[in-house]
N, C-alpha and C positions, 0 to 999 in steps of 0.2 A: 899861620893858623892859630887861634886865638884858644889858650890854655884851658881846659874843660874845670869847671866851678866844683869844688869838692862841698861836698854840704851837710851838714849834720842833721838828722832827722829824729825829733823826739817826740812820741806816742801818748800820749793820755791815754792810757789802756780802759781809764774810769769810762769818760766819754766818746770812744770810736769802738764803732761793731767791726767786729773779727775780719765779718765774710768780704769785705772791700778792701784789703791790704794789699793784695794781688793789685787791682785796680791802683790805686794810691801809691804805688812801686814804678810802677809803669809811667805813670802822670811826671814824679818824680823824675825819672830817668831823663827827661824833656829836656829839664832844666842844670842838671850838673851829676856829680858822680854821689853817692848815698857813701862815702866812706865811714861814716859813723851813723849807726842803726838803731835806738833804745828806744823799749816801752815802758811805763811804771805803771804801779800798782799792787796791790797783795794778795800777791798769787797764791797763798793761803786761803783766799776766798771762792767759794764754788762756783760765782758768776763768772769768774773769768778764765776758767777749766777750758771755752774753747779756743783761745790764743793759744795753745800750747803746739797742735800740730802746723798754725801756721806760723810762729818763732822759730820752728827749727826750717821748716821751708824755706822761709826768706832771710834765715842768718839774722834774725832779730834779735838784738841781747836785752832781758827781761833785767828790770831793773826793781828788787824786794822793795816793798815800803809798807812798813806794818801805818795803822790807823791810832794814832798815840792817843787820841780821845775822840768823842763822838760829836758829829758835827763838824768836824775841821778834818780840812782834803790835805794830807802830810804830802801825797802823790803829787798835786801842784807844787809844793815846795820844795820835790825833791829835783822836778824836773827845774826849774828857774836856778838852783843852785849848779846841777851838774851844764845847764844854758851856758852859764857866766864861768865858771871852768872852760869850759870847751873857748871861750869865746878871748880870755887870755890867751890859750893856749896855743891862739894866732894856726891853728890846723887845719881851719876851715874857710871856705870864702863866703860864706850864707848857711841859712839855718831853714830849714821846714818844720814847723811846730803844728801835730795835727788835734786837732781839739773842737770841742762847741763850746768849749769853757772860756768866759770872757775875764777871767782869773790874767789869763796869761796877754793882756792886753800891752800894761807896762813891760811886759818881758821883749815884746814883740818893738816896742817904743825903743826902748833902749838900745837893741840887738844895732837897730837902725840908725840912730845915733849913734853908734860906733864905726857904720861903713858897711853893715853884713847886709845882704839881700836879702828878706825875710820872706818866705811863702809859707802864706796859712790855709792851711787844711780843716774843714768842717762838713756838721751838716745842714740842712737850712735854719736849725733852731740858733746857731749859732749869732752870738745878741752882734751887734754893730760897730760897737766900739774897736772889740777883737780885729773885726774886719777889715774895719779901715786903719787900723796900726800896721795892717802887714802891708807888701809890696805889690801883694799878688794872692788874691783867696780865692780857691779853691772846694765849690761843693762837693762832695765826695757821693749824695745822691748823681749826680749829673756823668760819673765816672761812670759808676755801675751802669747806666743806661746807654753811655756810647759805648759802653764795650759788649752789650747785647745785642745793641744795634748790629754793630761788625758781625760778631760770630752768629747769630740766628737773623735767618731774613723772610722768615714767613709772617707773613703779616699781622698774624695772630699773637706773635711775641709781641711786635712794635707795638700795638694796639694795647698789651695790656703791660705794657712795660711803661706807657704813655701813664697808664691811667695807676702808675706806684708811683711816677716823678712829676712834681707839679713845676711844668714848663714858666717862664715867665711872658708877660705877653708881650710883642713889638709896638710898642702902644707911641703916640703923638709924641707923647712926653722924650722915650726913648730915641726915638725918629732926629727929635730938634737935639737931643744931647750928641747922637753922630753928627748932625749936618755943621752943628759948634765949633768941634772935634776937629771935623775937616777942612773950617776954613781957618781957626788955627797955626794949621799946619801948610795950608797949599801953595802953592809959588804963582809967580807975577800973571801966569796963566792960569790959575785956575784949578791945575792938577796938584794932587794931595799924593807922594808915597803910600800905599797902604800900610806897608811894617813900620811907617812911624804914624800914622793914625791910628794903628792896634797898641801902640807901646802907649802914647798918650791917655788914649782912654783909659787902659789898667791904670797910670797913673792917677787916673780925674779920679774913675772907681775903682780899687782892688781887685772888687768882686764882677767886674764885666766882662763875662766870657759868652763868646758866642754860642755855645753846648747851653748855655742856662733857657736860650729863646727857640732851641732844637736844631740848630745846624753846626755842623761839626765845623766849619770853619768859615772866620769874617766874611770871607769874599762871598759866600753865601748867601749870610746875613742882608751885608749889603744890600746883593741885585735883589734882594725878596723883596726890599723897601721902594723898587723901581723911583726913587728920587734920585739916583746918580748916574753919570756914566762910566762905563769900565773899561780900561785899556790894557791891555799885554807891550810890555816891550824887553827888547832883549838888552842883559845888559851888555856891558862892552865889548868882554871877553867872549859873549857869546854864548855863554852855557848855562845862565840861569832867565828868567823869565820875570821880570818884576810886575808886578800889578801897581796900576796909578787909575784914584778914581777923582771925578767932581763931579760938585752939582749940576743936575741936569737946570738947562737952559731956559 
């Protein structure tokens, strides 16, 4: 069994709202263990008075940084400094950097250049560059709406929870970057894995997750596009179920 990814997790307290950490915990847990938790910022500041009861909920250690003059974010440099500590200190197997701030772009370059799996966390204003330095980006609107999804299922939620997150659209364009995708990847027949048609694509884009076009997962995605076929097969042992898609004919 394949040893669970220990990951460092560090917050721009400047740039991420309170109320989706919960959310943003959970996303995490997906991908490896949170052993190390920080946020920065100056918590001497009254904007960020509402971090306080969710830091001690989710064991987040608040990390002081006064603002040494005006104009310049001390908070991004505190975090990049304590990055490159953690990142000697050989402790971790990957980093989760959550932010909209495209500050931490090179932080995110470098991490990677060194071997660590990088997942970036944001919101949609989040600029590009940020984006594609990480491994794997993550909107953190898109979090808060699958996890309404789950727990409220009156219509009335969906509908206006729809109308807080601006979905993106499955459009031609997208259509021909899966169909790419999956010839890629598929064998002498034709058939594509889908868990390496999903890895791929994060690879081509960071930021392609199936929750940003409204379904919780690929295989969804997919049959919505009615261009492929889908097949179940089991594997050897019996006990899991893999999905393999192609182009329809």
């Amino acid at each position: 069994m394949e040893k669970e990814k220990k990951l460092a997790v560090l917050i721009d307290g400047d740039n991420v709202p309170s109320a989706q950490v919960k959310e943003m915990l959970e996303e995490i847990a997906k991908y490896g263990i949170p052993s190390i938790k920080r946020i920065y910022g100056d918590w001497t500041n009254p904007r960020l008075g509402k971090w306080k009861g969710v830091l001690l909920e989710n064991a987040i250690v608040p990390v002081q940084q006064y603002g040494y003059t005006t104009g310049k974010n001390a908070t991004d440099s505190a975090m990049i400094i304590d990055a490159m500590d953690i990142l000697y200190s050989q402790r971790v197997d990957g980093f989760c950097i959550v932010s909209s701030d495209s500050d931490f772009t090179r932080l995110a370059i470098r991490l990677r250049e060194a071997g660590m799996n990088v997942i970036g966390m944001g919101e949609h204003k989040t600029p590009q560059p940020f984006i594609v330095a990480c491994d794997k980006f993550i909107y953190l609107e898109i979090l808060k709406s699958a996890q309404t999804v789950l727990t409220e299922n009156s219509s009335k939620t969906k509908d206006t929870q729809k109308s807080k997150v601006k979905l993106e659209s499955l459009t031609p364009k997208v259509i021909s970057f899966i169909q790419s995708t999956v010839q890629d990847v598929m064998d002498e027949s034709g058939w594509a894995f889908l868990g390496d048609v999903g890895s791929l694509l994060q690879k081509k884009q960071p930021n392609f997750d199936s929750r940003n076009f409204g379904f919780q997962k690929l295989t969804l995605l997919i049959q919505s596009t009615g261009k492929f076929d889908i097949e179940e097969r089991t594997n050897q042992k019996g006990r899991f179920k893999l999905i393999f898609i192609r182009p329809k004919q």
